[in-house]
MDTraj code that builds the backbone (N, CA, C; nanometers):
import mdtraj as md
import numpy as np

residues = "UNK UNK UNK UNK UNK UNK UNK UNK UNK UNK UNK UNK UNK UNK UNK UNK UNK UNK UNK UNK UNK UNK UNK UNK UNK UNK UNK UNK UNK UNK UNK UNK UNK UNK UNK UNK UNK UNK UNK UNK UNK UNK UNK UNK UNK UNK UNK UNK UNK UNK UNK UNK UNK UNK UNK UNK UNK UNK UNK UNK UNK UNK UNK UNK UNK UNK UNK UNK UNK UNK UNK UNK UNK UNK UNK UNK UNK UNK UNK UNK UNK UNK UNK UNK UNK UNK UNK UNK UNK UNK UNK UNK UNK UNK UNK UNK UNK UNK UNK UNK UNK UNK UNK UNK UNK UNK UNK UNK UNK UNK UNK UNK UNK UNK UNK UNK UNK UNK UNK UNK UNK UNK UNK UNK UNK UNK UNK UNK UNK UNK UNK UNK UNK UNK UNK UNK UNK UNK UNK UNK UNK UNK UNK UNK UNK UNK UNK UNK UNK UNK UNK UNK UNK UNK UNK".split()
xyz = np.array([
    [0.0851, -0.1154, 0.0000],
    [0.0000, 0.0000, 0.0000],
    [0.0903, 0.1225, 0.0000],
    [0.0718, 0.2009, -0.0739],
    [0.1945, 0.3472, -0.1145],
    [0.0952, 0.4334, -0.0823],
    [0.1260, 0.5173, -0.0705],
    [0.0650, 0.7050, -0.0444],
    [0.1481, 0.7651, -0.1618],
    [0.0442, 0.8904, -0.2317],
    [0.0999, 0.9273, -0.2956],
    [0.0331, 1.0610, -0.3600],
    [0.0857, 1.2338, -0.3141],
    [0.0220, 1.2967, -0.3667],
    [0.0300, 1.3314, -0.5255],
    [-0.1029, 1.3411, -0.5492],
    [-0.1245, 1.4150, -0.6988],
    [-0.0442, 1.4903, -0.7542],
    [0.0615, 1.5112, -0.8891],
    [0.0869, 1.6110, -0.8885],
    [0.0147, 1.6788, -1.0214],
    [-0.0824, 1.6163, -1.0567],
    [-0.1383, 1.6660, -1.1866],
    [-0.2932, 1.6893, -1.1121],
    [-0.4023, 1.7506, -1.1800],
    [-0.5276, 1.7583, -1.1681],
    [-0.5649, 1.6857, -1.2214],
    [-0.6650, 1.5879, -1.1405],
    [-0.7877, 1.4598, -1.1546],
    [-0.8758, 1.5157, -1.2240],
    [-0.8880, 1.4243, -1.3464],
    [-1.0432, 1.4561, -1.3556],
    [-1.1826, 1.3603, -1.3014],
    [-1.1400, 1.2879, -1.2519],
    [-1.2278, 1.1636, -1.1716],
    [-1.3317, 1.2122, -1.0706],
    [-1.3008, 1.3368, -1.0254],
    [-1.3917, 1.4085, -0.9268],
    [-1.5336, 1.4324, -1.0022],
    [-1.4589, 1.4443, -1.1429],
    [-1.6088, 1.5113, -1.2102],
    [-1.7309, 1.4318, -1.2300],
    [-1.6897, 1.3188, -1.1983],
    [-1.7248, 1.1829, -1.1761],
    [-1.8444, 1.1316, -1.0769],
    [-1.8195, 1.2058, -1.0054],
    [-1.8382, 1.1835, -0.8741],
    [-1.9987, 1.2126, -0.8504],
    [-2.1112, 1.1789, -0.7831],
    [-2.2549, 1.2622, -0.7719],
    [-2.2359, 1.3419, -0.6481],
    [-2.1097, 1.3066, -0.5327],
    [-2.1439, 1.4126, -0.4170],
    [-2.1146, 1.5246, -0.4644],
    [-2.0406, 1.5627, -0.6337],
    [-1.9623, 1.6648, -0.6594],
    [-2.0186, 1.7162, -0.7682],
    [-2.1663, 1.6647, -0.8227],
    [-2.2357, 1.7436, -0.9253],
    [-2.2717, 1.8835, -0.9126],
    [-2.2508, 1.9525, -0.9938],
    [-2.3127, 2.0747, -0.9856],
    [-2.1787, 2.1948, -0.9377],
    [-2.0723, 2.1170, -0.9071],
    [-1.9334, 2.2153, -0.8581],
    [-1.8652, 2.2514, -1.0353],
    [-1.7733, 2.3708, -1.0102],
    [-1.7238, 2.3883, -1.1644],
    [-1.5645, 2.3723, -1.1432],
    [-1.4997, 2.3507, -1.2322],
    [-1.3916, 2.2747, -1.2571],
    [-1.3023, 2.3307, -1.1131],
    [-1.2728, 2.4795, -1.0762],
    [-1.2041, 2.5425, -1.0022],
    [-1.2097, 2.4425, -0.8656],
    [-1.3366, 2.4495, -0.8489],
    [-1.3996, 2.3938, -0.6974],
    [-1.3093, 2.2512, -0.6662],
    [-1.3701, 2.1806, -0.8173],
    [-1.3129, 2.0245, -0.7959],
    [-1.1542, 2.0101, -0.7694],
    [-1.0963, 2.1095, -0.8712],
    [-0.9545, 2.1275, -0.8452],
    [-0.9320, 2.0804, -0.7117],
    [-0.9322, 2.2207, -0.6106],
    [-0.9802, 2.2283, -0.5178],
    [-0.9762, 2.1283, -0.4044],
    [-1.1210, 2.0488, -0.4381],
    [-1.0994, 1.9458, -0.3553],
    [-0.9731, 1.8071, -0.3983],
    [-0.9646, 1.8328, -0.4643],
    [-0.8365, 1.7432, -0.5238],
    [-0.7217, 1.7707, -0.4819],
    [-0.7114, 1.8408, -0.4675],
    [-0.5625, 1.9147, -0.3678],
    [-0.5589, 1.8919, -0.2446],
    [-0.6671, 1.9262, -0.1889],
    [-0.6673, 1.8814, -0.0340],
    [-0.6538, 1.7312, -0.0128],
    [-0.7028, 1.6046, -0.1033],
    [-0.6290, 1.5021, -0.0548],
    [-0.5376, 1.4254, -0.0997],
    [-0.5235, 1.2685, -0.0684],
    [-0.4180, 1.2251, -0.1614],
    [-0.4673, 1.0827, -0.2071],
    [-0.3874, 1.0114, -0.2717],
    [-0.4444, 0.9094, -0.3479],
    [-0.3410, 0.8273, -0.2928],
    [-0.4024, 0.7215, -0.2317],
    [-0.3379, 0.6040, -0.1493],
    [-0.3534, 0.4299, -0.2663],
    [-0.2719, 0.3712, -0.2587],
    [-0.3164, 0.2451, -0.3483],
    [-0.3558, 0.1102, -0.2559],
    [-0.4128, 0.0653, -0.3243],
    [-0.4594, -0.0429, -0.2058],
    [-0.4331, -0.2142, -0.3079],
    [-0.3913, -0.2875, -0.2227],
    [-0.4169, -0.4136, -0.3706],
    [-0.5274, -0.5592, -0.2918],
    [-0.5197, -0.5897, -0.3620],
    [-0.6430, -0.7019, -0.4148],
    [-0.6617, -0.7601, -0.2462],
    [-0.7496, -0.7407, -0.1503],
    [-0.7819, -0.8078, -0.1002],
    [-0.7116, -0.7075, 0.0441],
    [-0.6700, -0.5863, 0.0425],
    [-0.6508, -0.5087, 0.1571],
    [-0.7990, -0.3972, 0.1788],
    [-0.7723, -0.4186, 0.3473],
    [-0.8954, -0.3548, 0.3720],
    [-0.8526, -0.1958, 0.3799],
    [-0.9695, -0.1424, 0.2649],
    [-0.9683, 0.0318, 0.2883],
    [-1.0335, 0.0692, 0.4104],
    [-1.1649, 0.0305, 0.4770],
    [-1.2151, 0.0656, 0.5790],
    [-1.2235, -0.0300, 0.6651],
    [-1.2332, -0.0240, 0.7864],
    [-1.2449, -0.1249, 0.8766],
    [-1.3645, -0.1049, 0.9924],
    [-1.4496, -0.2030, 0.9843],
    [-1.6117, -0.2010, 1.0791],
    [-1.5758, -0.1653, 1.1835],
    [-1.6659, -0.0599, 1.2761],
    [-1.6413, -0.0316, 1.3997],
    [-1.5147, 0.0515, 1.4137],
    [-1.3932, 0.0946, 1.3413],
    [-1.2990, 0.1896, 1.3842],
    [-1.3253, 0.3048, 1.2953],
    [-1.2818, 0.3865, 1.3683],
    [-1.2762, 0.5786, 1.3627],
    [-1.1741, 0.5517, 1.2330],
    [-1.2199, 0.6716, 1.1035],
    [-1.1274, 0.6946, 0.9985],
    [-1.1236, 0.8608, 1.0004],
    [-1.2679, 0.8929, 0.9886],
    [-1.2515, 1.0600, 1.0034],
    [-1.2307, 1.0618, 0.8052],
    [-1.2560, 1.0187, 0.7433],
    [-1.2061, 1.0263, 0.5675],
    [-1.3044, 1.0057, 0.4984],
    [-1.2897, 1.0950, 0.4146],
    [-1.3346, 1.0421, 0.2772],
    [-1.3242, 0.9605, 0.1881],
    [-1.3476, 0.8521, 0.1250],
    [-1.2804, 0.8153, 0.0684],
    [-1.3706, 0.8076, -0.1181],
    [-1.2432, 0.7958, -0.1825],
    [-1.3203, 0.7683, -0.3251],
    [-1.2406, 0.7119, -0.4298],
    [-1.3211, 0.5972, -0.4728],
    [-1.2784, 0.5028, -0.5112],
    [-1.2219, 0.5816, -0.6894],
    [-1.1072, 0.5520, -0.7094],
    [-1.0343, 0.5730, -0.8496],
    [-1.0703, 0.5137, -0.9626],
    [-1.0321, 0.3758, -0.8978],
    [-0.9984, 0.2647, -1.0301],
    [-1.0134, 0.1715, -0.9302],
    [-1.0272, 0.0763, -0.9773],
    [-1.0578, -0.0760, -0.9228],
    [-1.1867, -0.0827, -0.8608],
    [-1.2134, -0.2018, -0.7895],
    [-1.3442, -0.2177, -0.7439],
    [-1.3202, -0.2606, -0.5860],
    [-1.4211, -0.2370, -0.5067],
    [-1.4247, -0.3133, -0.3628],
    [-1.5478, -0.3145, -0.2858],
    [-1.5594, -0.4192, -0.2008],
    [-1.6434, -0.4756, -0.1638],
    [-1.6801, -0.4141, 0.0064],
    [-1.7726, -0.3861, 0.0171],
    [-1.8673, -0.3539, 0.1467],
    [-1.9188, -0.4982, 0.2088],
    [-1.8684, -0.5201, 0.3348],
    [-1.8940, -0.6089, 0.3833],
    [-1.9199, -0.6089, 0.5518],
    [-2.0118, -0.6667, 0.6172],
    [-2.0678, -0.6474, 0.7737],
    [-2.0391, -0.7338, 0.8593],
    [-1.9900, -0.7429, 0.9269],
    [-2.0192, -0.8420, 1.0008],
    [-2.1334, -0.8856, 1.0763],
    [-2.1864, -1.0093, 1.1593],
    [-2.2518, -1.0463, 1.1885],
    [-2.2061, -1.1529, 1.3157],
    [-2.2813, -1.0704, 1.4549],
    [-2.2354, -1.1513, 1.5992],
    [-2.0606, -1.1811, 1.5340],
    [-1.9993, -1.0632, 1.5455],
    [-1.8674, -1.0385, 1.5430],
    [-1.7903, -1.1388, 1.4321],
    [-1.9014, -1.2243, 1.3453],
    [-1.8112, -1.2994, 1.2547],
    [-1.8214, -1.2068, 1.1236],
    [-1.6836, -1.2013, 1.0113],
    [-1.7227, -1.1331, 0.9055],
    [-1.8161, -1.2306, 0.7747],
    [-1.9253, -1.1494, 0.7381],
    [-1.9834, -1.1916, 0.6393],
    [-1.9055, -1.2485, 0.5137],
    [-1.9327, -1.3404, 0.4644],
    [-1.8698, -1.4055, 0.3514],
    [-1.9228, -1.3226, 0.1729],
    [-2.0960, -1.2902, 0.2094],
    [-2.1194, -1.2380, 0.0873],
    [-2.0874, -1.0903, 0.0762],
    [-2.0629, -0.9923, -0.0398],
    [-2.0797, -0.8898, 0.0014],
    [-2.1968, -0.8259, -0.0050],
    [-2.1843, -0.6966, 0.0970],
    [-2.3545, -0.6052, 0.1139],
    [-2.3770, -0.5202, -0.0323],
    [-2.2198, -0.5016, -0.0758],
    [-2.2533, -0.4348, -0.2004],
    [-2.1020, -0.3976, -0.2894],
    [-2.1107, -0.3942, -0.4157],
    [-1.9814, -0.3560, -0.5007],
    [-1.9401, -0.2333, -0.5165],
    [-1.8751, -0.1999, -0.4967],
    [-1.8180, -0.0313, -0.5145],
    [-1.7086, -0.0101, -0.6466],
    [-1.7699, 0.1132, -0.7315],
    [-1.6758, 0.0717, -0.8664],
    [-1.6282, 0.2143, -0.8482],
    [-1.5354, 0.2712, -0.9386],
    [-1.5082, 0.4219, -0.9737],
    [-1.5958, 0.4933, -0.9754],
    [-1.5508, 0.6300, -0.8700],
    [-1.6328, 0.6791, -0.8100],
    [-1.7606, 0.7157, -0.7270],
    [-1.7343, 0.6175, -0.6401],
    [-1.8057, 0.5388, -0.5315],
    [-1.6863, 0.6021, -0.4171],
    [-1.7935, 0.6586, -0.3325],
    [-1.7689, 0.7659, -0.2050],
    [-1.7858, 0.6835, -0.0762],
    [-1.6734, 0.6532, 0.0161],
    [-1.7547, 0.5584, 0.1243],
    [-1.7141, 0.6546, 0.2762],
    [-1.7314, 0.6935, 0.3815],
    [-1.6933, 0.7509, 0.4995],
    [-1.7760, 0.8731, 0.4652],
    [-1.8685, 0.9083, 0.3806],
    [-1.9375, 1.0237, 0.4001],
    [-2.0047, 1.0386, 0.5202],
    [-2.0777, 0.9673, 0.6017],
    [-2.1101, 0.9492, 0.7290],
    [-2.0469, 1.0199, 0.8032],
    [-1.9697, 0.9305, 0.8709],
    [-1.8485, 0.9125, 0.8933],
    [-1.7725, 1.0299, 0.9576],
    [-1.7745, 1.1148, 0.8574],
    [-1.6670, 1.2738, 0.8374],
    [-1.7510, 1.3892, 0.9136],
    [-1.8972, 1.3144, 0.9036],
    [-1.9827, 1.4607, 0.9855],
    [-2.0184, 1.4059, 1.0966],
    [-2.0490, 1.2855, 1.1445],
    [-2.0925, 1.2546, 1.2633],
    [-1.9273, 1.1688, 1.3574],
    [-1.8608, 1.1627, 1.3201],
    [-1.7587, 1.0772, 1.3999],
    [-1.7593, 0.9578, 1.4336],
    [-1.8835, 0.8875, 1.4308],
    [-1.9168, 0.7749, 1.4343],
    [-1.8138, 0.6837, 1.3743],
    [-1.7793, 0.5669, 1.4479],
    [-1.6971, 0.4630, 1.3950],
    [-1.7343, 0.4051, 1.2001],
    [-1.6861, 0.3463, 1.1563],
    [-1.6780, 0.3132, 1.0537],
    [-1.8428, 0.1959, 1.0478],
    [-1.9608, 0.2069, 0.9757],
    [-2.0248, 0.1060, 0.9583],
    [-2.0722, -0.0033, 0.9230],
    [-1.9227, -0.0490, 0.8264],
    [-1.9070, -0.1435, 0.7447],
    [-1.7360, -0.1193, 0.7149],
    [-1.6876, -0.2506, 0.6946],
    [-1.5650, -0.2355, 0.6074],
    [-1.5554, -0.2295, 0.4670],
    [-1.4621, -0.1816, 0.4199],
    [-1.4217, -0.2307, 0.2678],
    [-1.2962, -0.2827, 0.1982],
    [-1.3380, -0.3808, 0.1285],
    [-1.2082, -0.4556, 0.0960],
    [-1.2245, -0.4788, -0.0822],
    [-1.0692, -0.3983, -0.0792],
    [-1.0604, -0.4471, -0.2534],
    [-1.0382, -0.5336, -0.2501],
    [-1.1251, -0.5428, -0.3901],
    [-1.1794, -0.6654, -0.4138],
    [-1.0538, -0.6669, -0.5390],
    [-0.9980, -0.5491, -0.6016],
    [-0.9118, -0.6161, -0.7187],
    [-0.8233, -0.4624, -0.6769],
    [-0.7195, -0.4680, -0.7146],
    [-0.6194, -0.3474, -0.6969],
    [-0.6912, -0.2319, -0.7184],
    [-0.6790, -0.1151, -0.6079],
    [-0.7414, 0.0034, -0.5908],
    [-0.6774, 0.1446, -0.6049],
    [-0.7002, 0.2532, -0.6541],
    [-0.6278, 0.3381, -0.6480],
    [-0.7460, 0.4244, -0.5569],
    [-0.7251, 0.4955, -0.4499],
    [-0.8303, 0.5760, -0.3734],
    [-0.7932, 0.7116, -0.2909],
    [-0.8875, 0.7878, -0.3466],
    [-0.8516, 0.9669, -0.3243],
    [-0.8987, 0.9676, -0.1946],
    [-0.8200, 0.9884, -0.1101],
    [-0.8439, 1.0148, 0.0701],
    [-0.8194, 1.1713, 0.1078],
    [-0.9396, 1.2037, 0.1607],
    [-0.9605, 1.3564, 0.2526],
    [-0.9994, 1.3376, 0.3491],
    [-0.8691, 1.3911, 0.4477],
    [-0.8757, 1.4136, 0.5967],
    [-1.0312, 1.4577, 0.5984],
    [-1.0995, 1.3894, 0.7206],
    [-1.2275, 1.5088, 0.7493],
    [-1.1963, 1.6460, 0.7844],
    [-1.0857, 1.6623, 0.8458],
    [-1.0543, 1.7752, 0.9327],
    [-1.0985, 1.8909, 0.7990],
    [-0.9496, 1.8607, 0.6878],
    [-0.9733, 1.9119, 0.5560],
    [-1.0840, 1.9545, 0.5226],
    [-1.1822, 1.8395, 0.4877],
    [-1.3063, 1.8641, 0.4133],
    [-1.4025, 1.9343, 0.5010],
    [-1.3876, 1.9523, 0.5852],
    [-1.4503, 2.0818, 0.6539],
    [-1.4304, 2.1749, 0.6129],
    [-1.2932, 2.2174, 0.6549],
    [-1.2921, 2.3398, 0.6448],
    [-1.2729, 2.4474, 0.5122],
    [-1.2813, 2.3147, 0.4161],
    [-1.3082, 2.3362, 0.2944],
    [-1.4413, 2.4169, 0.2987],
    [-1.5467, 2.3178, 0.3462],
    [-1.6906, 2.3631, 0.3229],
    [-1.6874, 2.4592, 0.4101],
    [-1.6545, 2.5291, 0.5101],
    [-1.6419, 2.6342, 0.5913],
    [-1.5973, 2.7658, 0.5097],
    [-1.4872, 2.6969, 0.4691],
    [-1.4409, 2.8148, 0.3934],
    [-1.4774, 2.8455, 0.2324],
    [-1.5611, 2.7573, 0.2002],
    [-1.6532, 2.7961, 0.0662],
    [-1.7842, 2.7592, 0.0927],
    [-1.8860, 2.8359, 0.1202],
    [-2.0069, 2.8031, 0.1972],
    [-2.1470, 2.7576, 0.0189],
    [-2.0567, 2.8364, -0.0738],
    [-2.1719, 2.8138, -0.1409],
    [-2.1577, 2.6283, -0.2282],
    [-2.0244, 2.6238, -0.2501],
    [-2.0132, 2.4571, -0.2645],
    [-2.0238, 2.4102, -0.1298],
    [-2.0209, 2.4060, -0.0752],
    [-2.0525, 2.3209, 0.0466],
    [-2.2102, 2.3024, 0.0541],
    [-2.2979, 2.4174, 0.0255],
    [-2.4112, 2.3900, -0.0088],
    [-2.4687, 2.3199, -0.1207],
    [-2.4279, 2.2800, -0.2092],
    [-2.3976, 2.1778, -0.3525],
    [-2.3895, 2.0472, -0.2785],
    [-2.2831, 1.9848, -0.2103],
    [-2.2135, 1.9246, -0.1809],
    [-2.3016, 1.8931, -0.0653],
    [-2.3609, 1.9200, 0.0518],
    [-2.5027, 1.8882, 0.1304],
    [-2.6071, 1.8602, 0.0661],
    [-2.6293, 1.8843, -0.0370],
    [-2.7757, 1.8906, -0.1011],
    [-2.7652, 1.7416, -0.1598],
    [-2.6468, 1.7253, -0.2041],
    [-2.5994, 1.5979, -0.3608],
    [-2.6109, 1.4901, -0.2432],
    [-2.5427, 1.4844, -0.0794],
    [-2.4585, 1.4261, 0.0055],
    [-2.6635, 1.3797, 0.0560],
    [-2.7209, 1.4573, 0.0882],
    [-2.8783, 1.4482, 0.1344],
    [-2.9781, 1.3363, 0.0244],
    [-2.9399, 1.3945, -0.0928],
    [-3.0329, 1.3104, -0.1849],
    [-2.9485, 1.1565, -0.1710],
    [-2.8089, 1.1652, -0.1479],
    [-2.7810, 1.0220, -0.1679],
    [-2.7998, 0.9267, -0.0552],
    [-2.8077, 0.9802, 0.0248],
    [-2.8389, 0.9456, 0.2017],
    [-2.9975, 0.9133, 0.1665],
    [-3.0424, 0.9982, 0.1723],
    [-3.1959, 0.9329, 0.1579],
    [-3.2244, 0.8297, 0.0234],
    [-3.1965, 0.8543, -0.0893],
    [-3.1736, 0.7367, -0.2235],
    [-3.1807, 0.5836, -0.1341],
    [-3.0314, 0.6128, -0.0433],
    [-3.0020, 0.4882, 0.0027],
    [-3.0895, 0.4695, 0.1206],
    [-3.1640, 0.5410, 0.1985],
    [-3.2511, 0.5131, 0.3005],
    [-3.3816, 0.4337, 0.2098],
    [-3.4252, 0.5094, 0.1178],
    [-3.5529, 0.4190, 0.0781],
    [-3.5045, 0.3205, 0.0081],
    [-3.3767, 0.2940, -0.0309],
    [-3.3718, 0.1516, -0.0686],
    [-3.3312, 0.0131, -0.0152],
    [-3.2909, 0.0844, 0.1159],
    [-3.3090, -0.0016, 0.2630],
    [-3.4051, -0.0719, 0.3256],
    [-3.4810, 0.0406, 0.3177],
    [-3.6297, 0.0582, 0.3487],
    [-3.7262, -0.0462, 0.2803],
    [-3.7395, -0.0522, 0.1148],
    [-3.7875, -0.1304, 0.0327],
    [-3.7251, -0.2697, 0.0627],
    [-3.6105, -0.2802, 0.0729],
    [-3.5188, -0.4154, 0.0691],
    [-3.5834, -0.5300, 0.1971],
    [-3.6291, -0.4319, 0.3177],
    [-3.6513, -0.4881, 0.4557],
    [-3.7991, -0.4753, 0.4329],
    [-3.8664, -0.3810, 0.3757],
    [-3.9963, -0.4635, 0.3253],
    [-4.0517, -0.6152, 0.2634],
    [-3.9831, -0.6237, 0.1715],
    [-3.9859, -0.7690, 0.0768],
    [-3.9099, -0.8466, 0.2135],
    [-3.8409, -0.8579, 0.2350],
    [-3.8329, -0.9494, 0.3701],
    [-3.8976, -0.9943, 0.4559],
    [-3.9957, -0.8875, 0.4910],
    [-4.1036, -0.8849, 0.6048],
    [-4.2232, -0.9675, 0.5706],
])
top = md.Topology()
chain = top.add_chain()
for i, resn in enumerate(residues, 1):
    res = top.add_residue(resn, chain, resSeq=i)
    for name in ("N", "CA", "C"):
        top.add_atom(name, md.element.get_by_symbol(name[0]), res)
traj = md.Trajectory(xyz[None], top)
């Protein structure tokens, strides 16, 4: 696993749905503030139950969301994560431990922002930060009613 900052501008952000509606400057921007860490086939990016405080967003490769269950880890995964797939959004505003892990599933390249950062990003640009709540709200709820539906058909 290497660390490694950017020295060119991403365009992968543009990519992104927490980041629709920002214009090229902005994305810059947030691209600067973090860095792009590599991960390979079968290392865990997040880990269930521990504090990250990050953003994370997936580059290139794919990885897997997975839960445990009465402290054993699940064998299937809860879900696939491909390029540009955002995971610790939670996470970064509430402090809350991590709610799932993730494990590439095939070699990863992944753009990491301190929370500390991405605050004070949005602090210090209030009108993307309002973009960036709004995009961050619709996807939070997206994924609430499709929780919601999923534990219906169960019932």
């Amino acid at each position: 696993m290497a660390i490694r900052k950017e020295a060119k501008v991403s365009t992968f952000l543009k990519e992104v749905n927490l980041f629709d509606g920002l214009d090229n400057k902005v994305i810059n921007e947030i691209f600067k503030i973090g860095m792009v860490q590599n991960f390979k086939k079968g290392d865990l990016i997040v880990r269930e139950e521990q504090p990250s405080g990050c953003l994370y967003i997936l580059i290139t490769g794919k990885a897997d969301v997975l839960i445990s269950h009465k402290g054993k880890p699940q064998k299937k995964p809860l879900a696939r994560l491909n390029r540009g797939s955002v995971i610790g959004e939670m996470s970064i505003f509430d402090g809350a431990p991590a709610s799932a892990s993730v494990r590439a599933a095939e070699d990863c390249d992944v753009h990491i922002i301190r929370g500390s950062d991405f605050d004070a990003f949005l602090k210090k640009n209030p009108q993307s930060a309002y973009v960036i709540m709004r995009s961050l709200i619709l996807s939070l709820s997206n994924r609430l009613r499709r929780t919601n539906l999923a534990l219906s058909l169960i019932s």
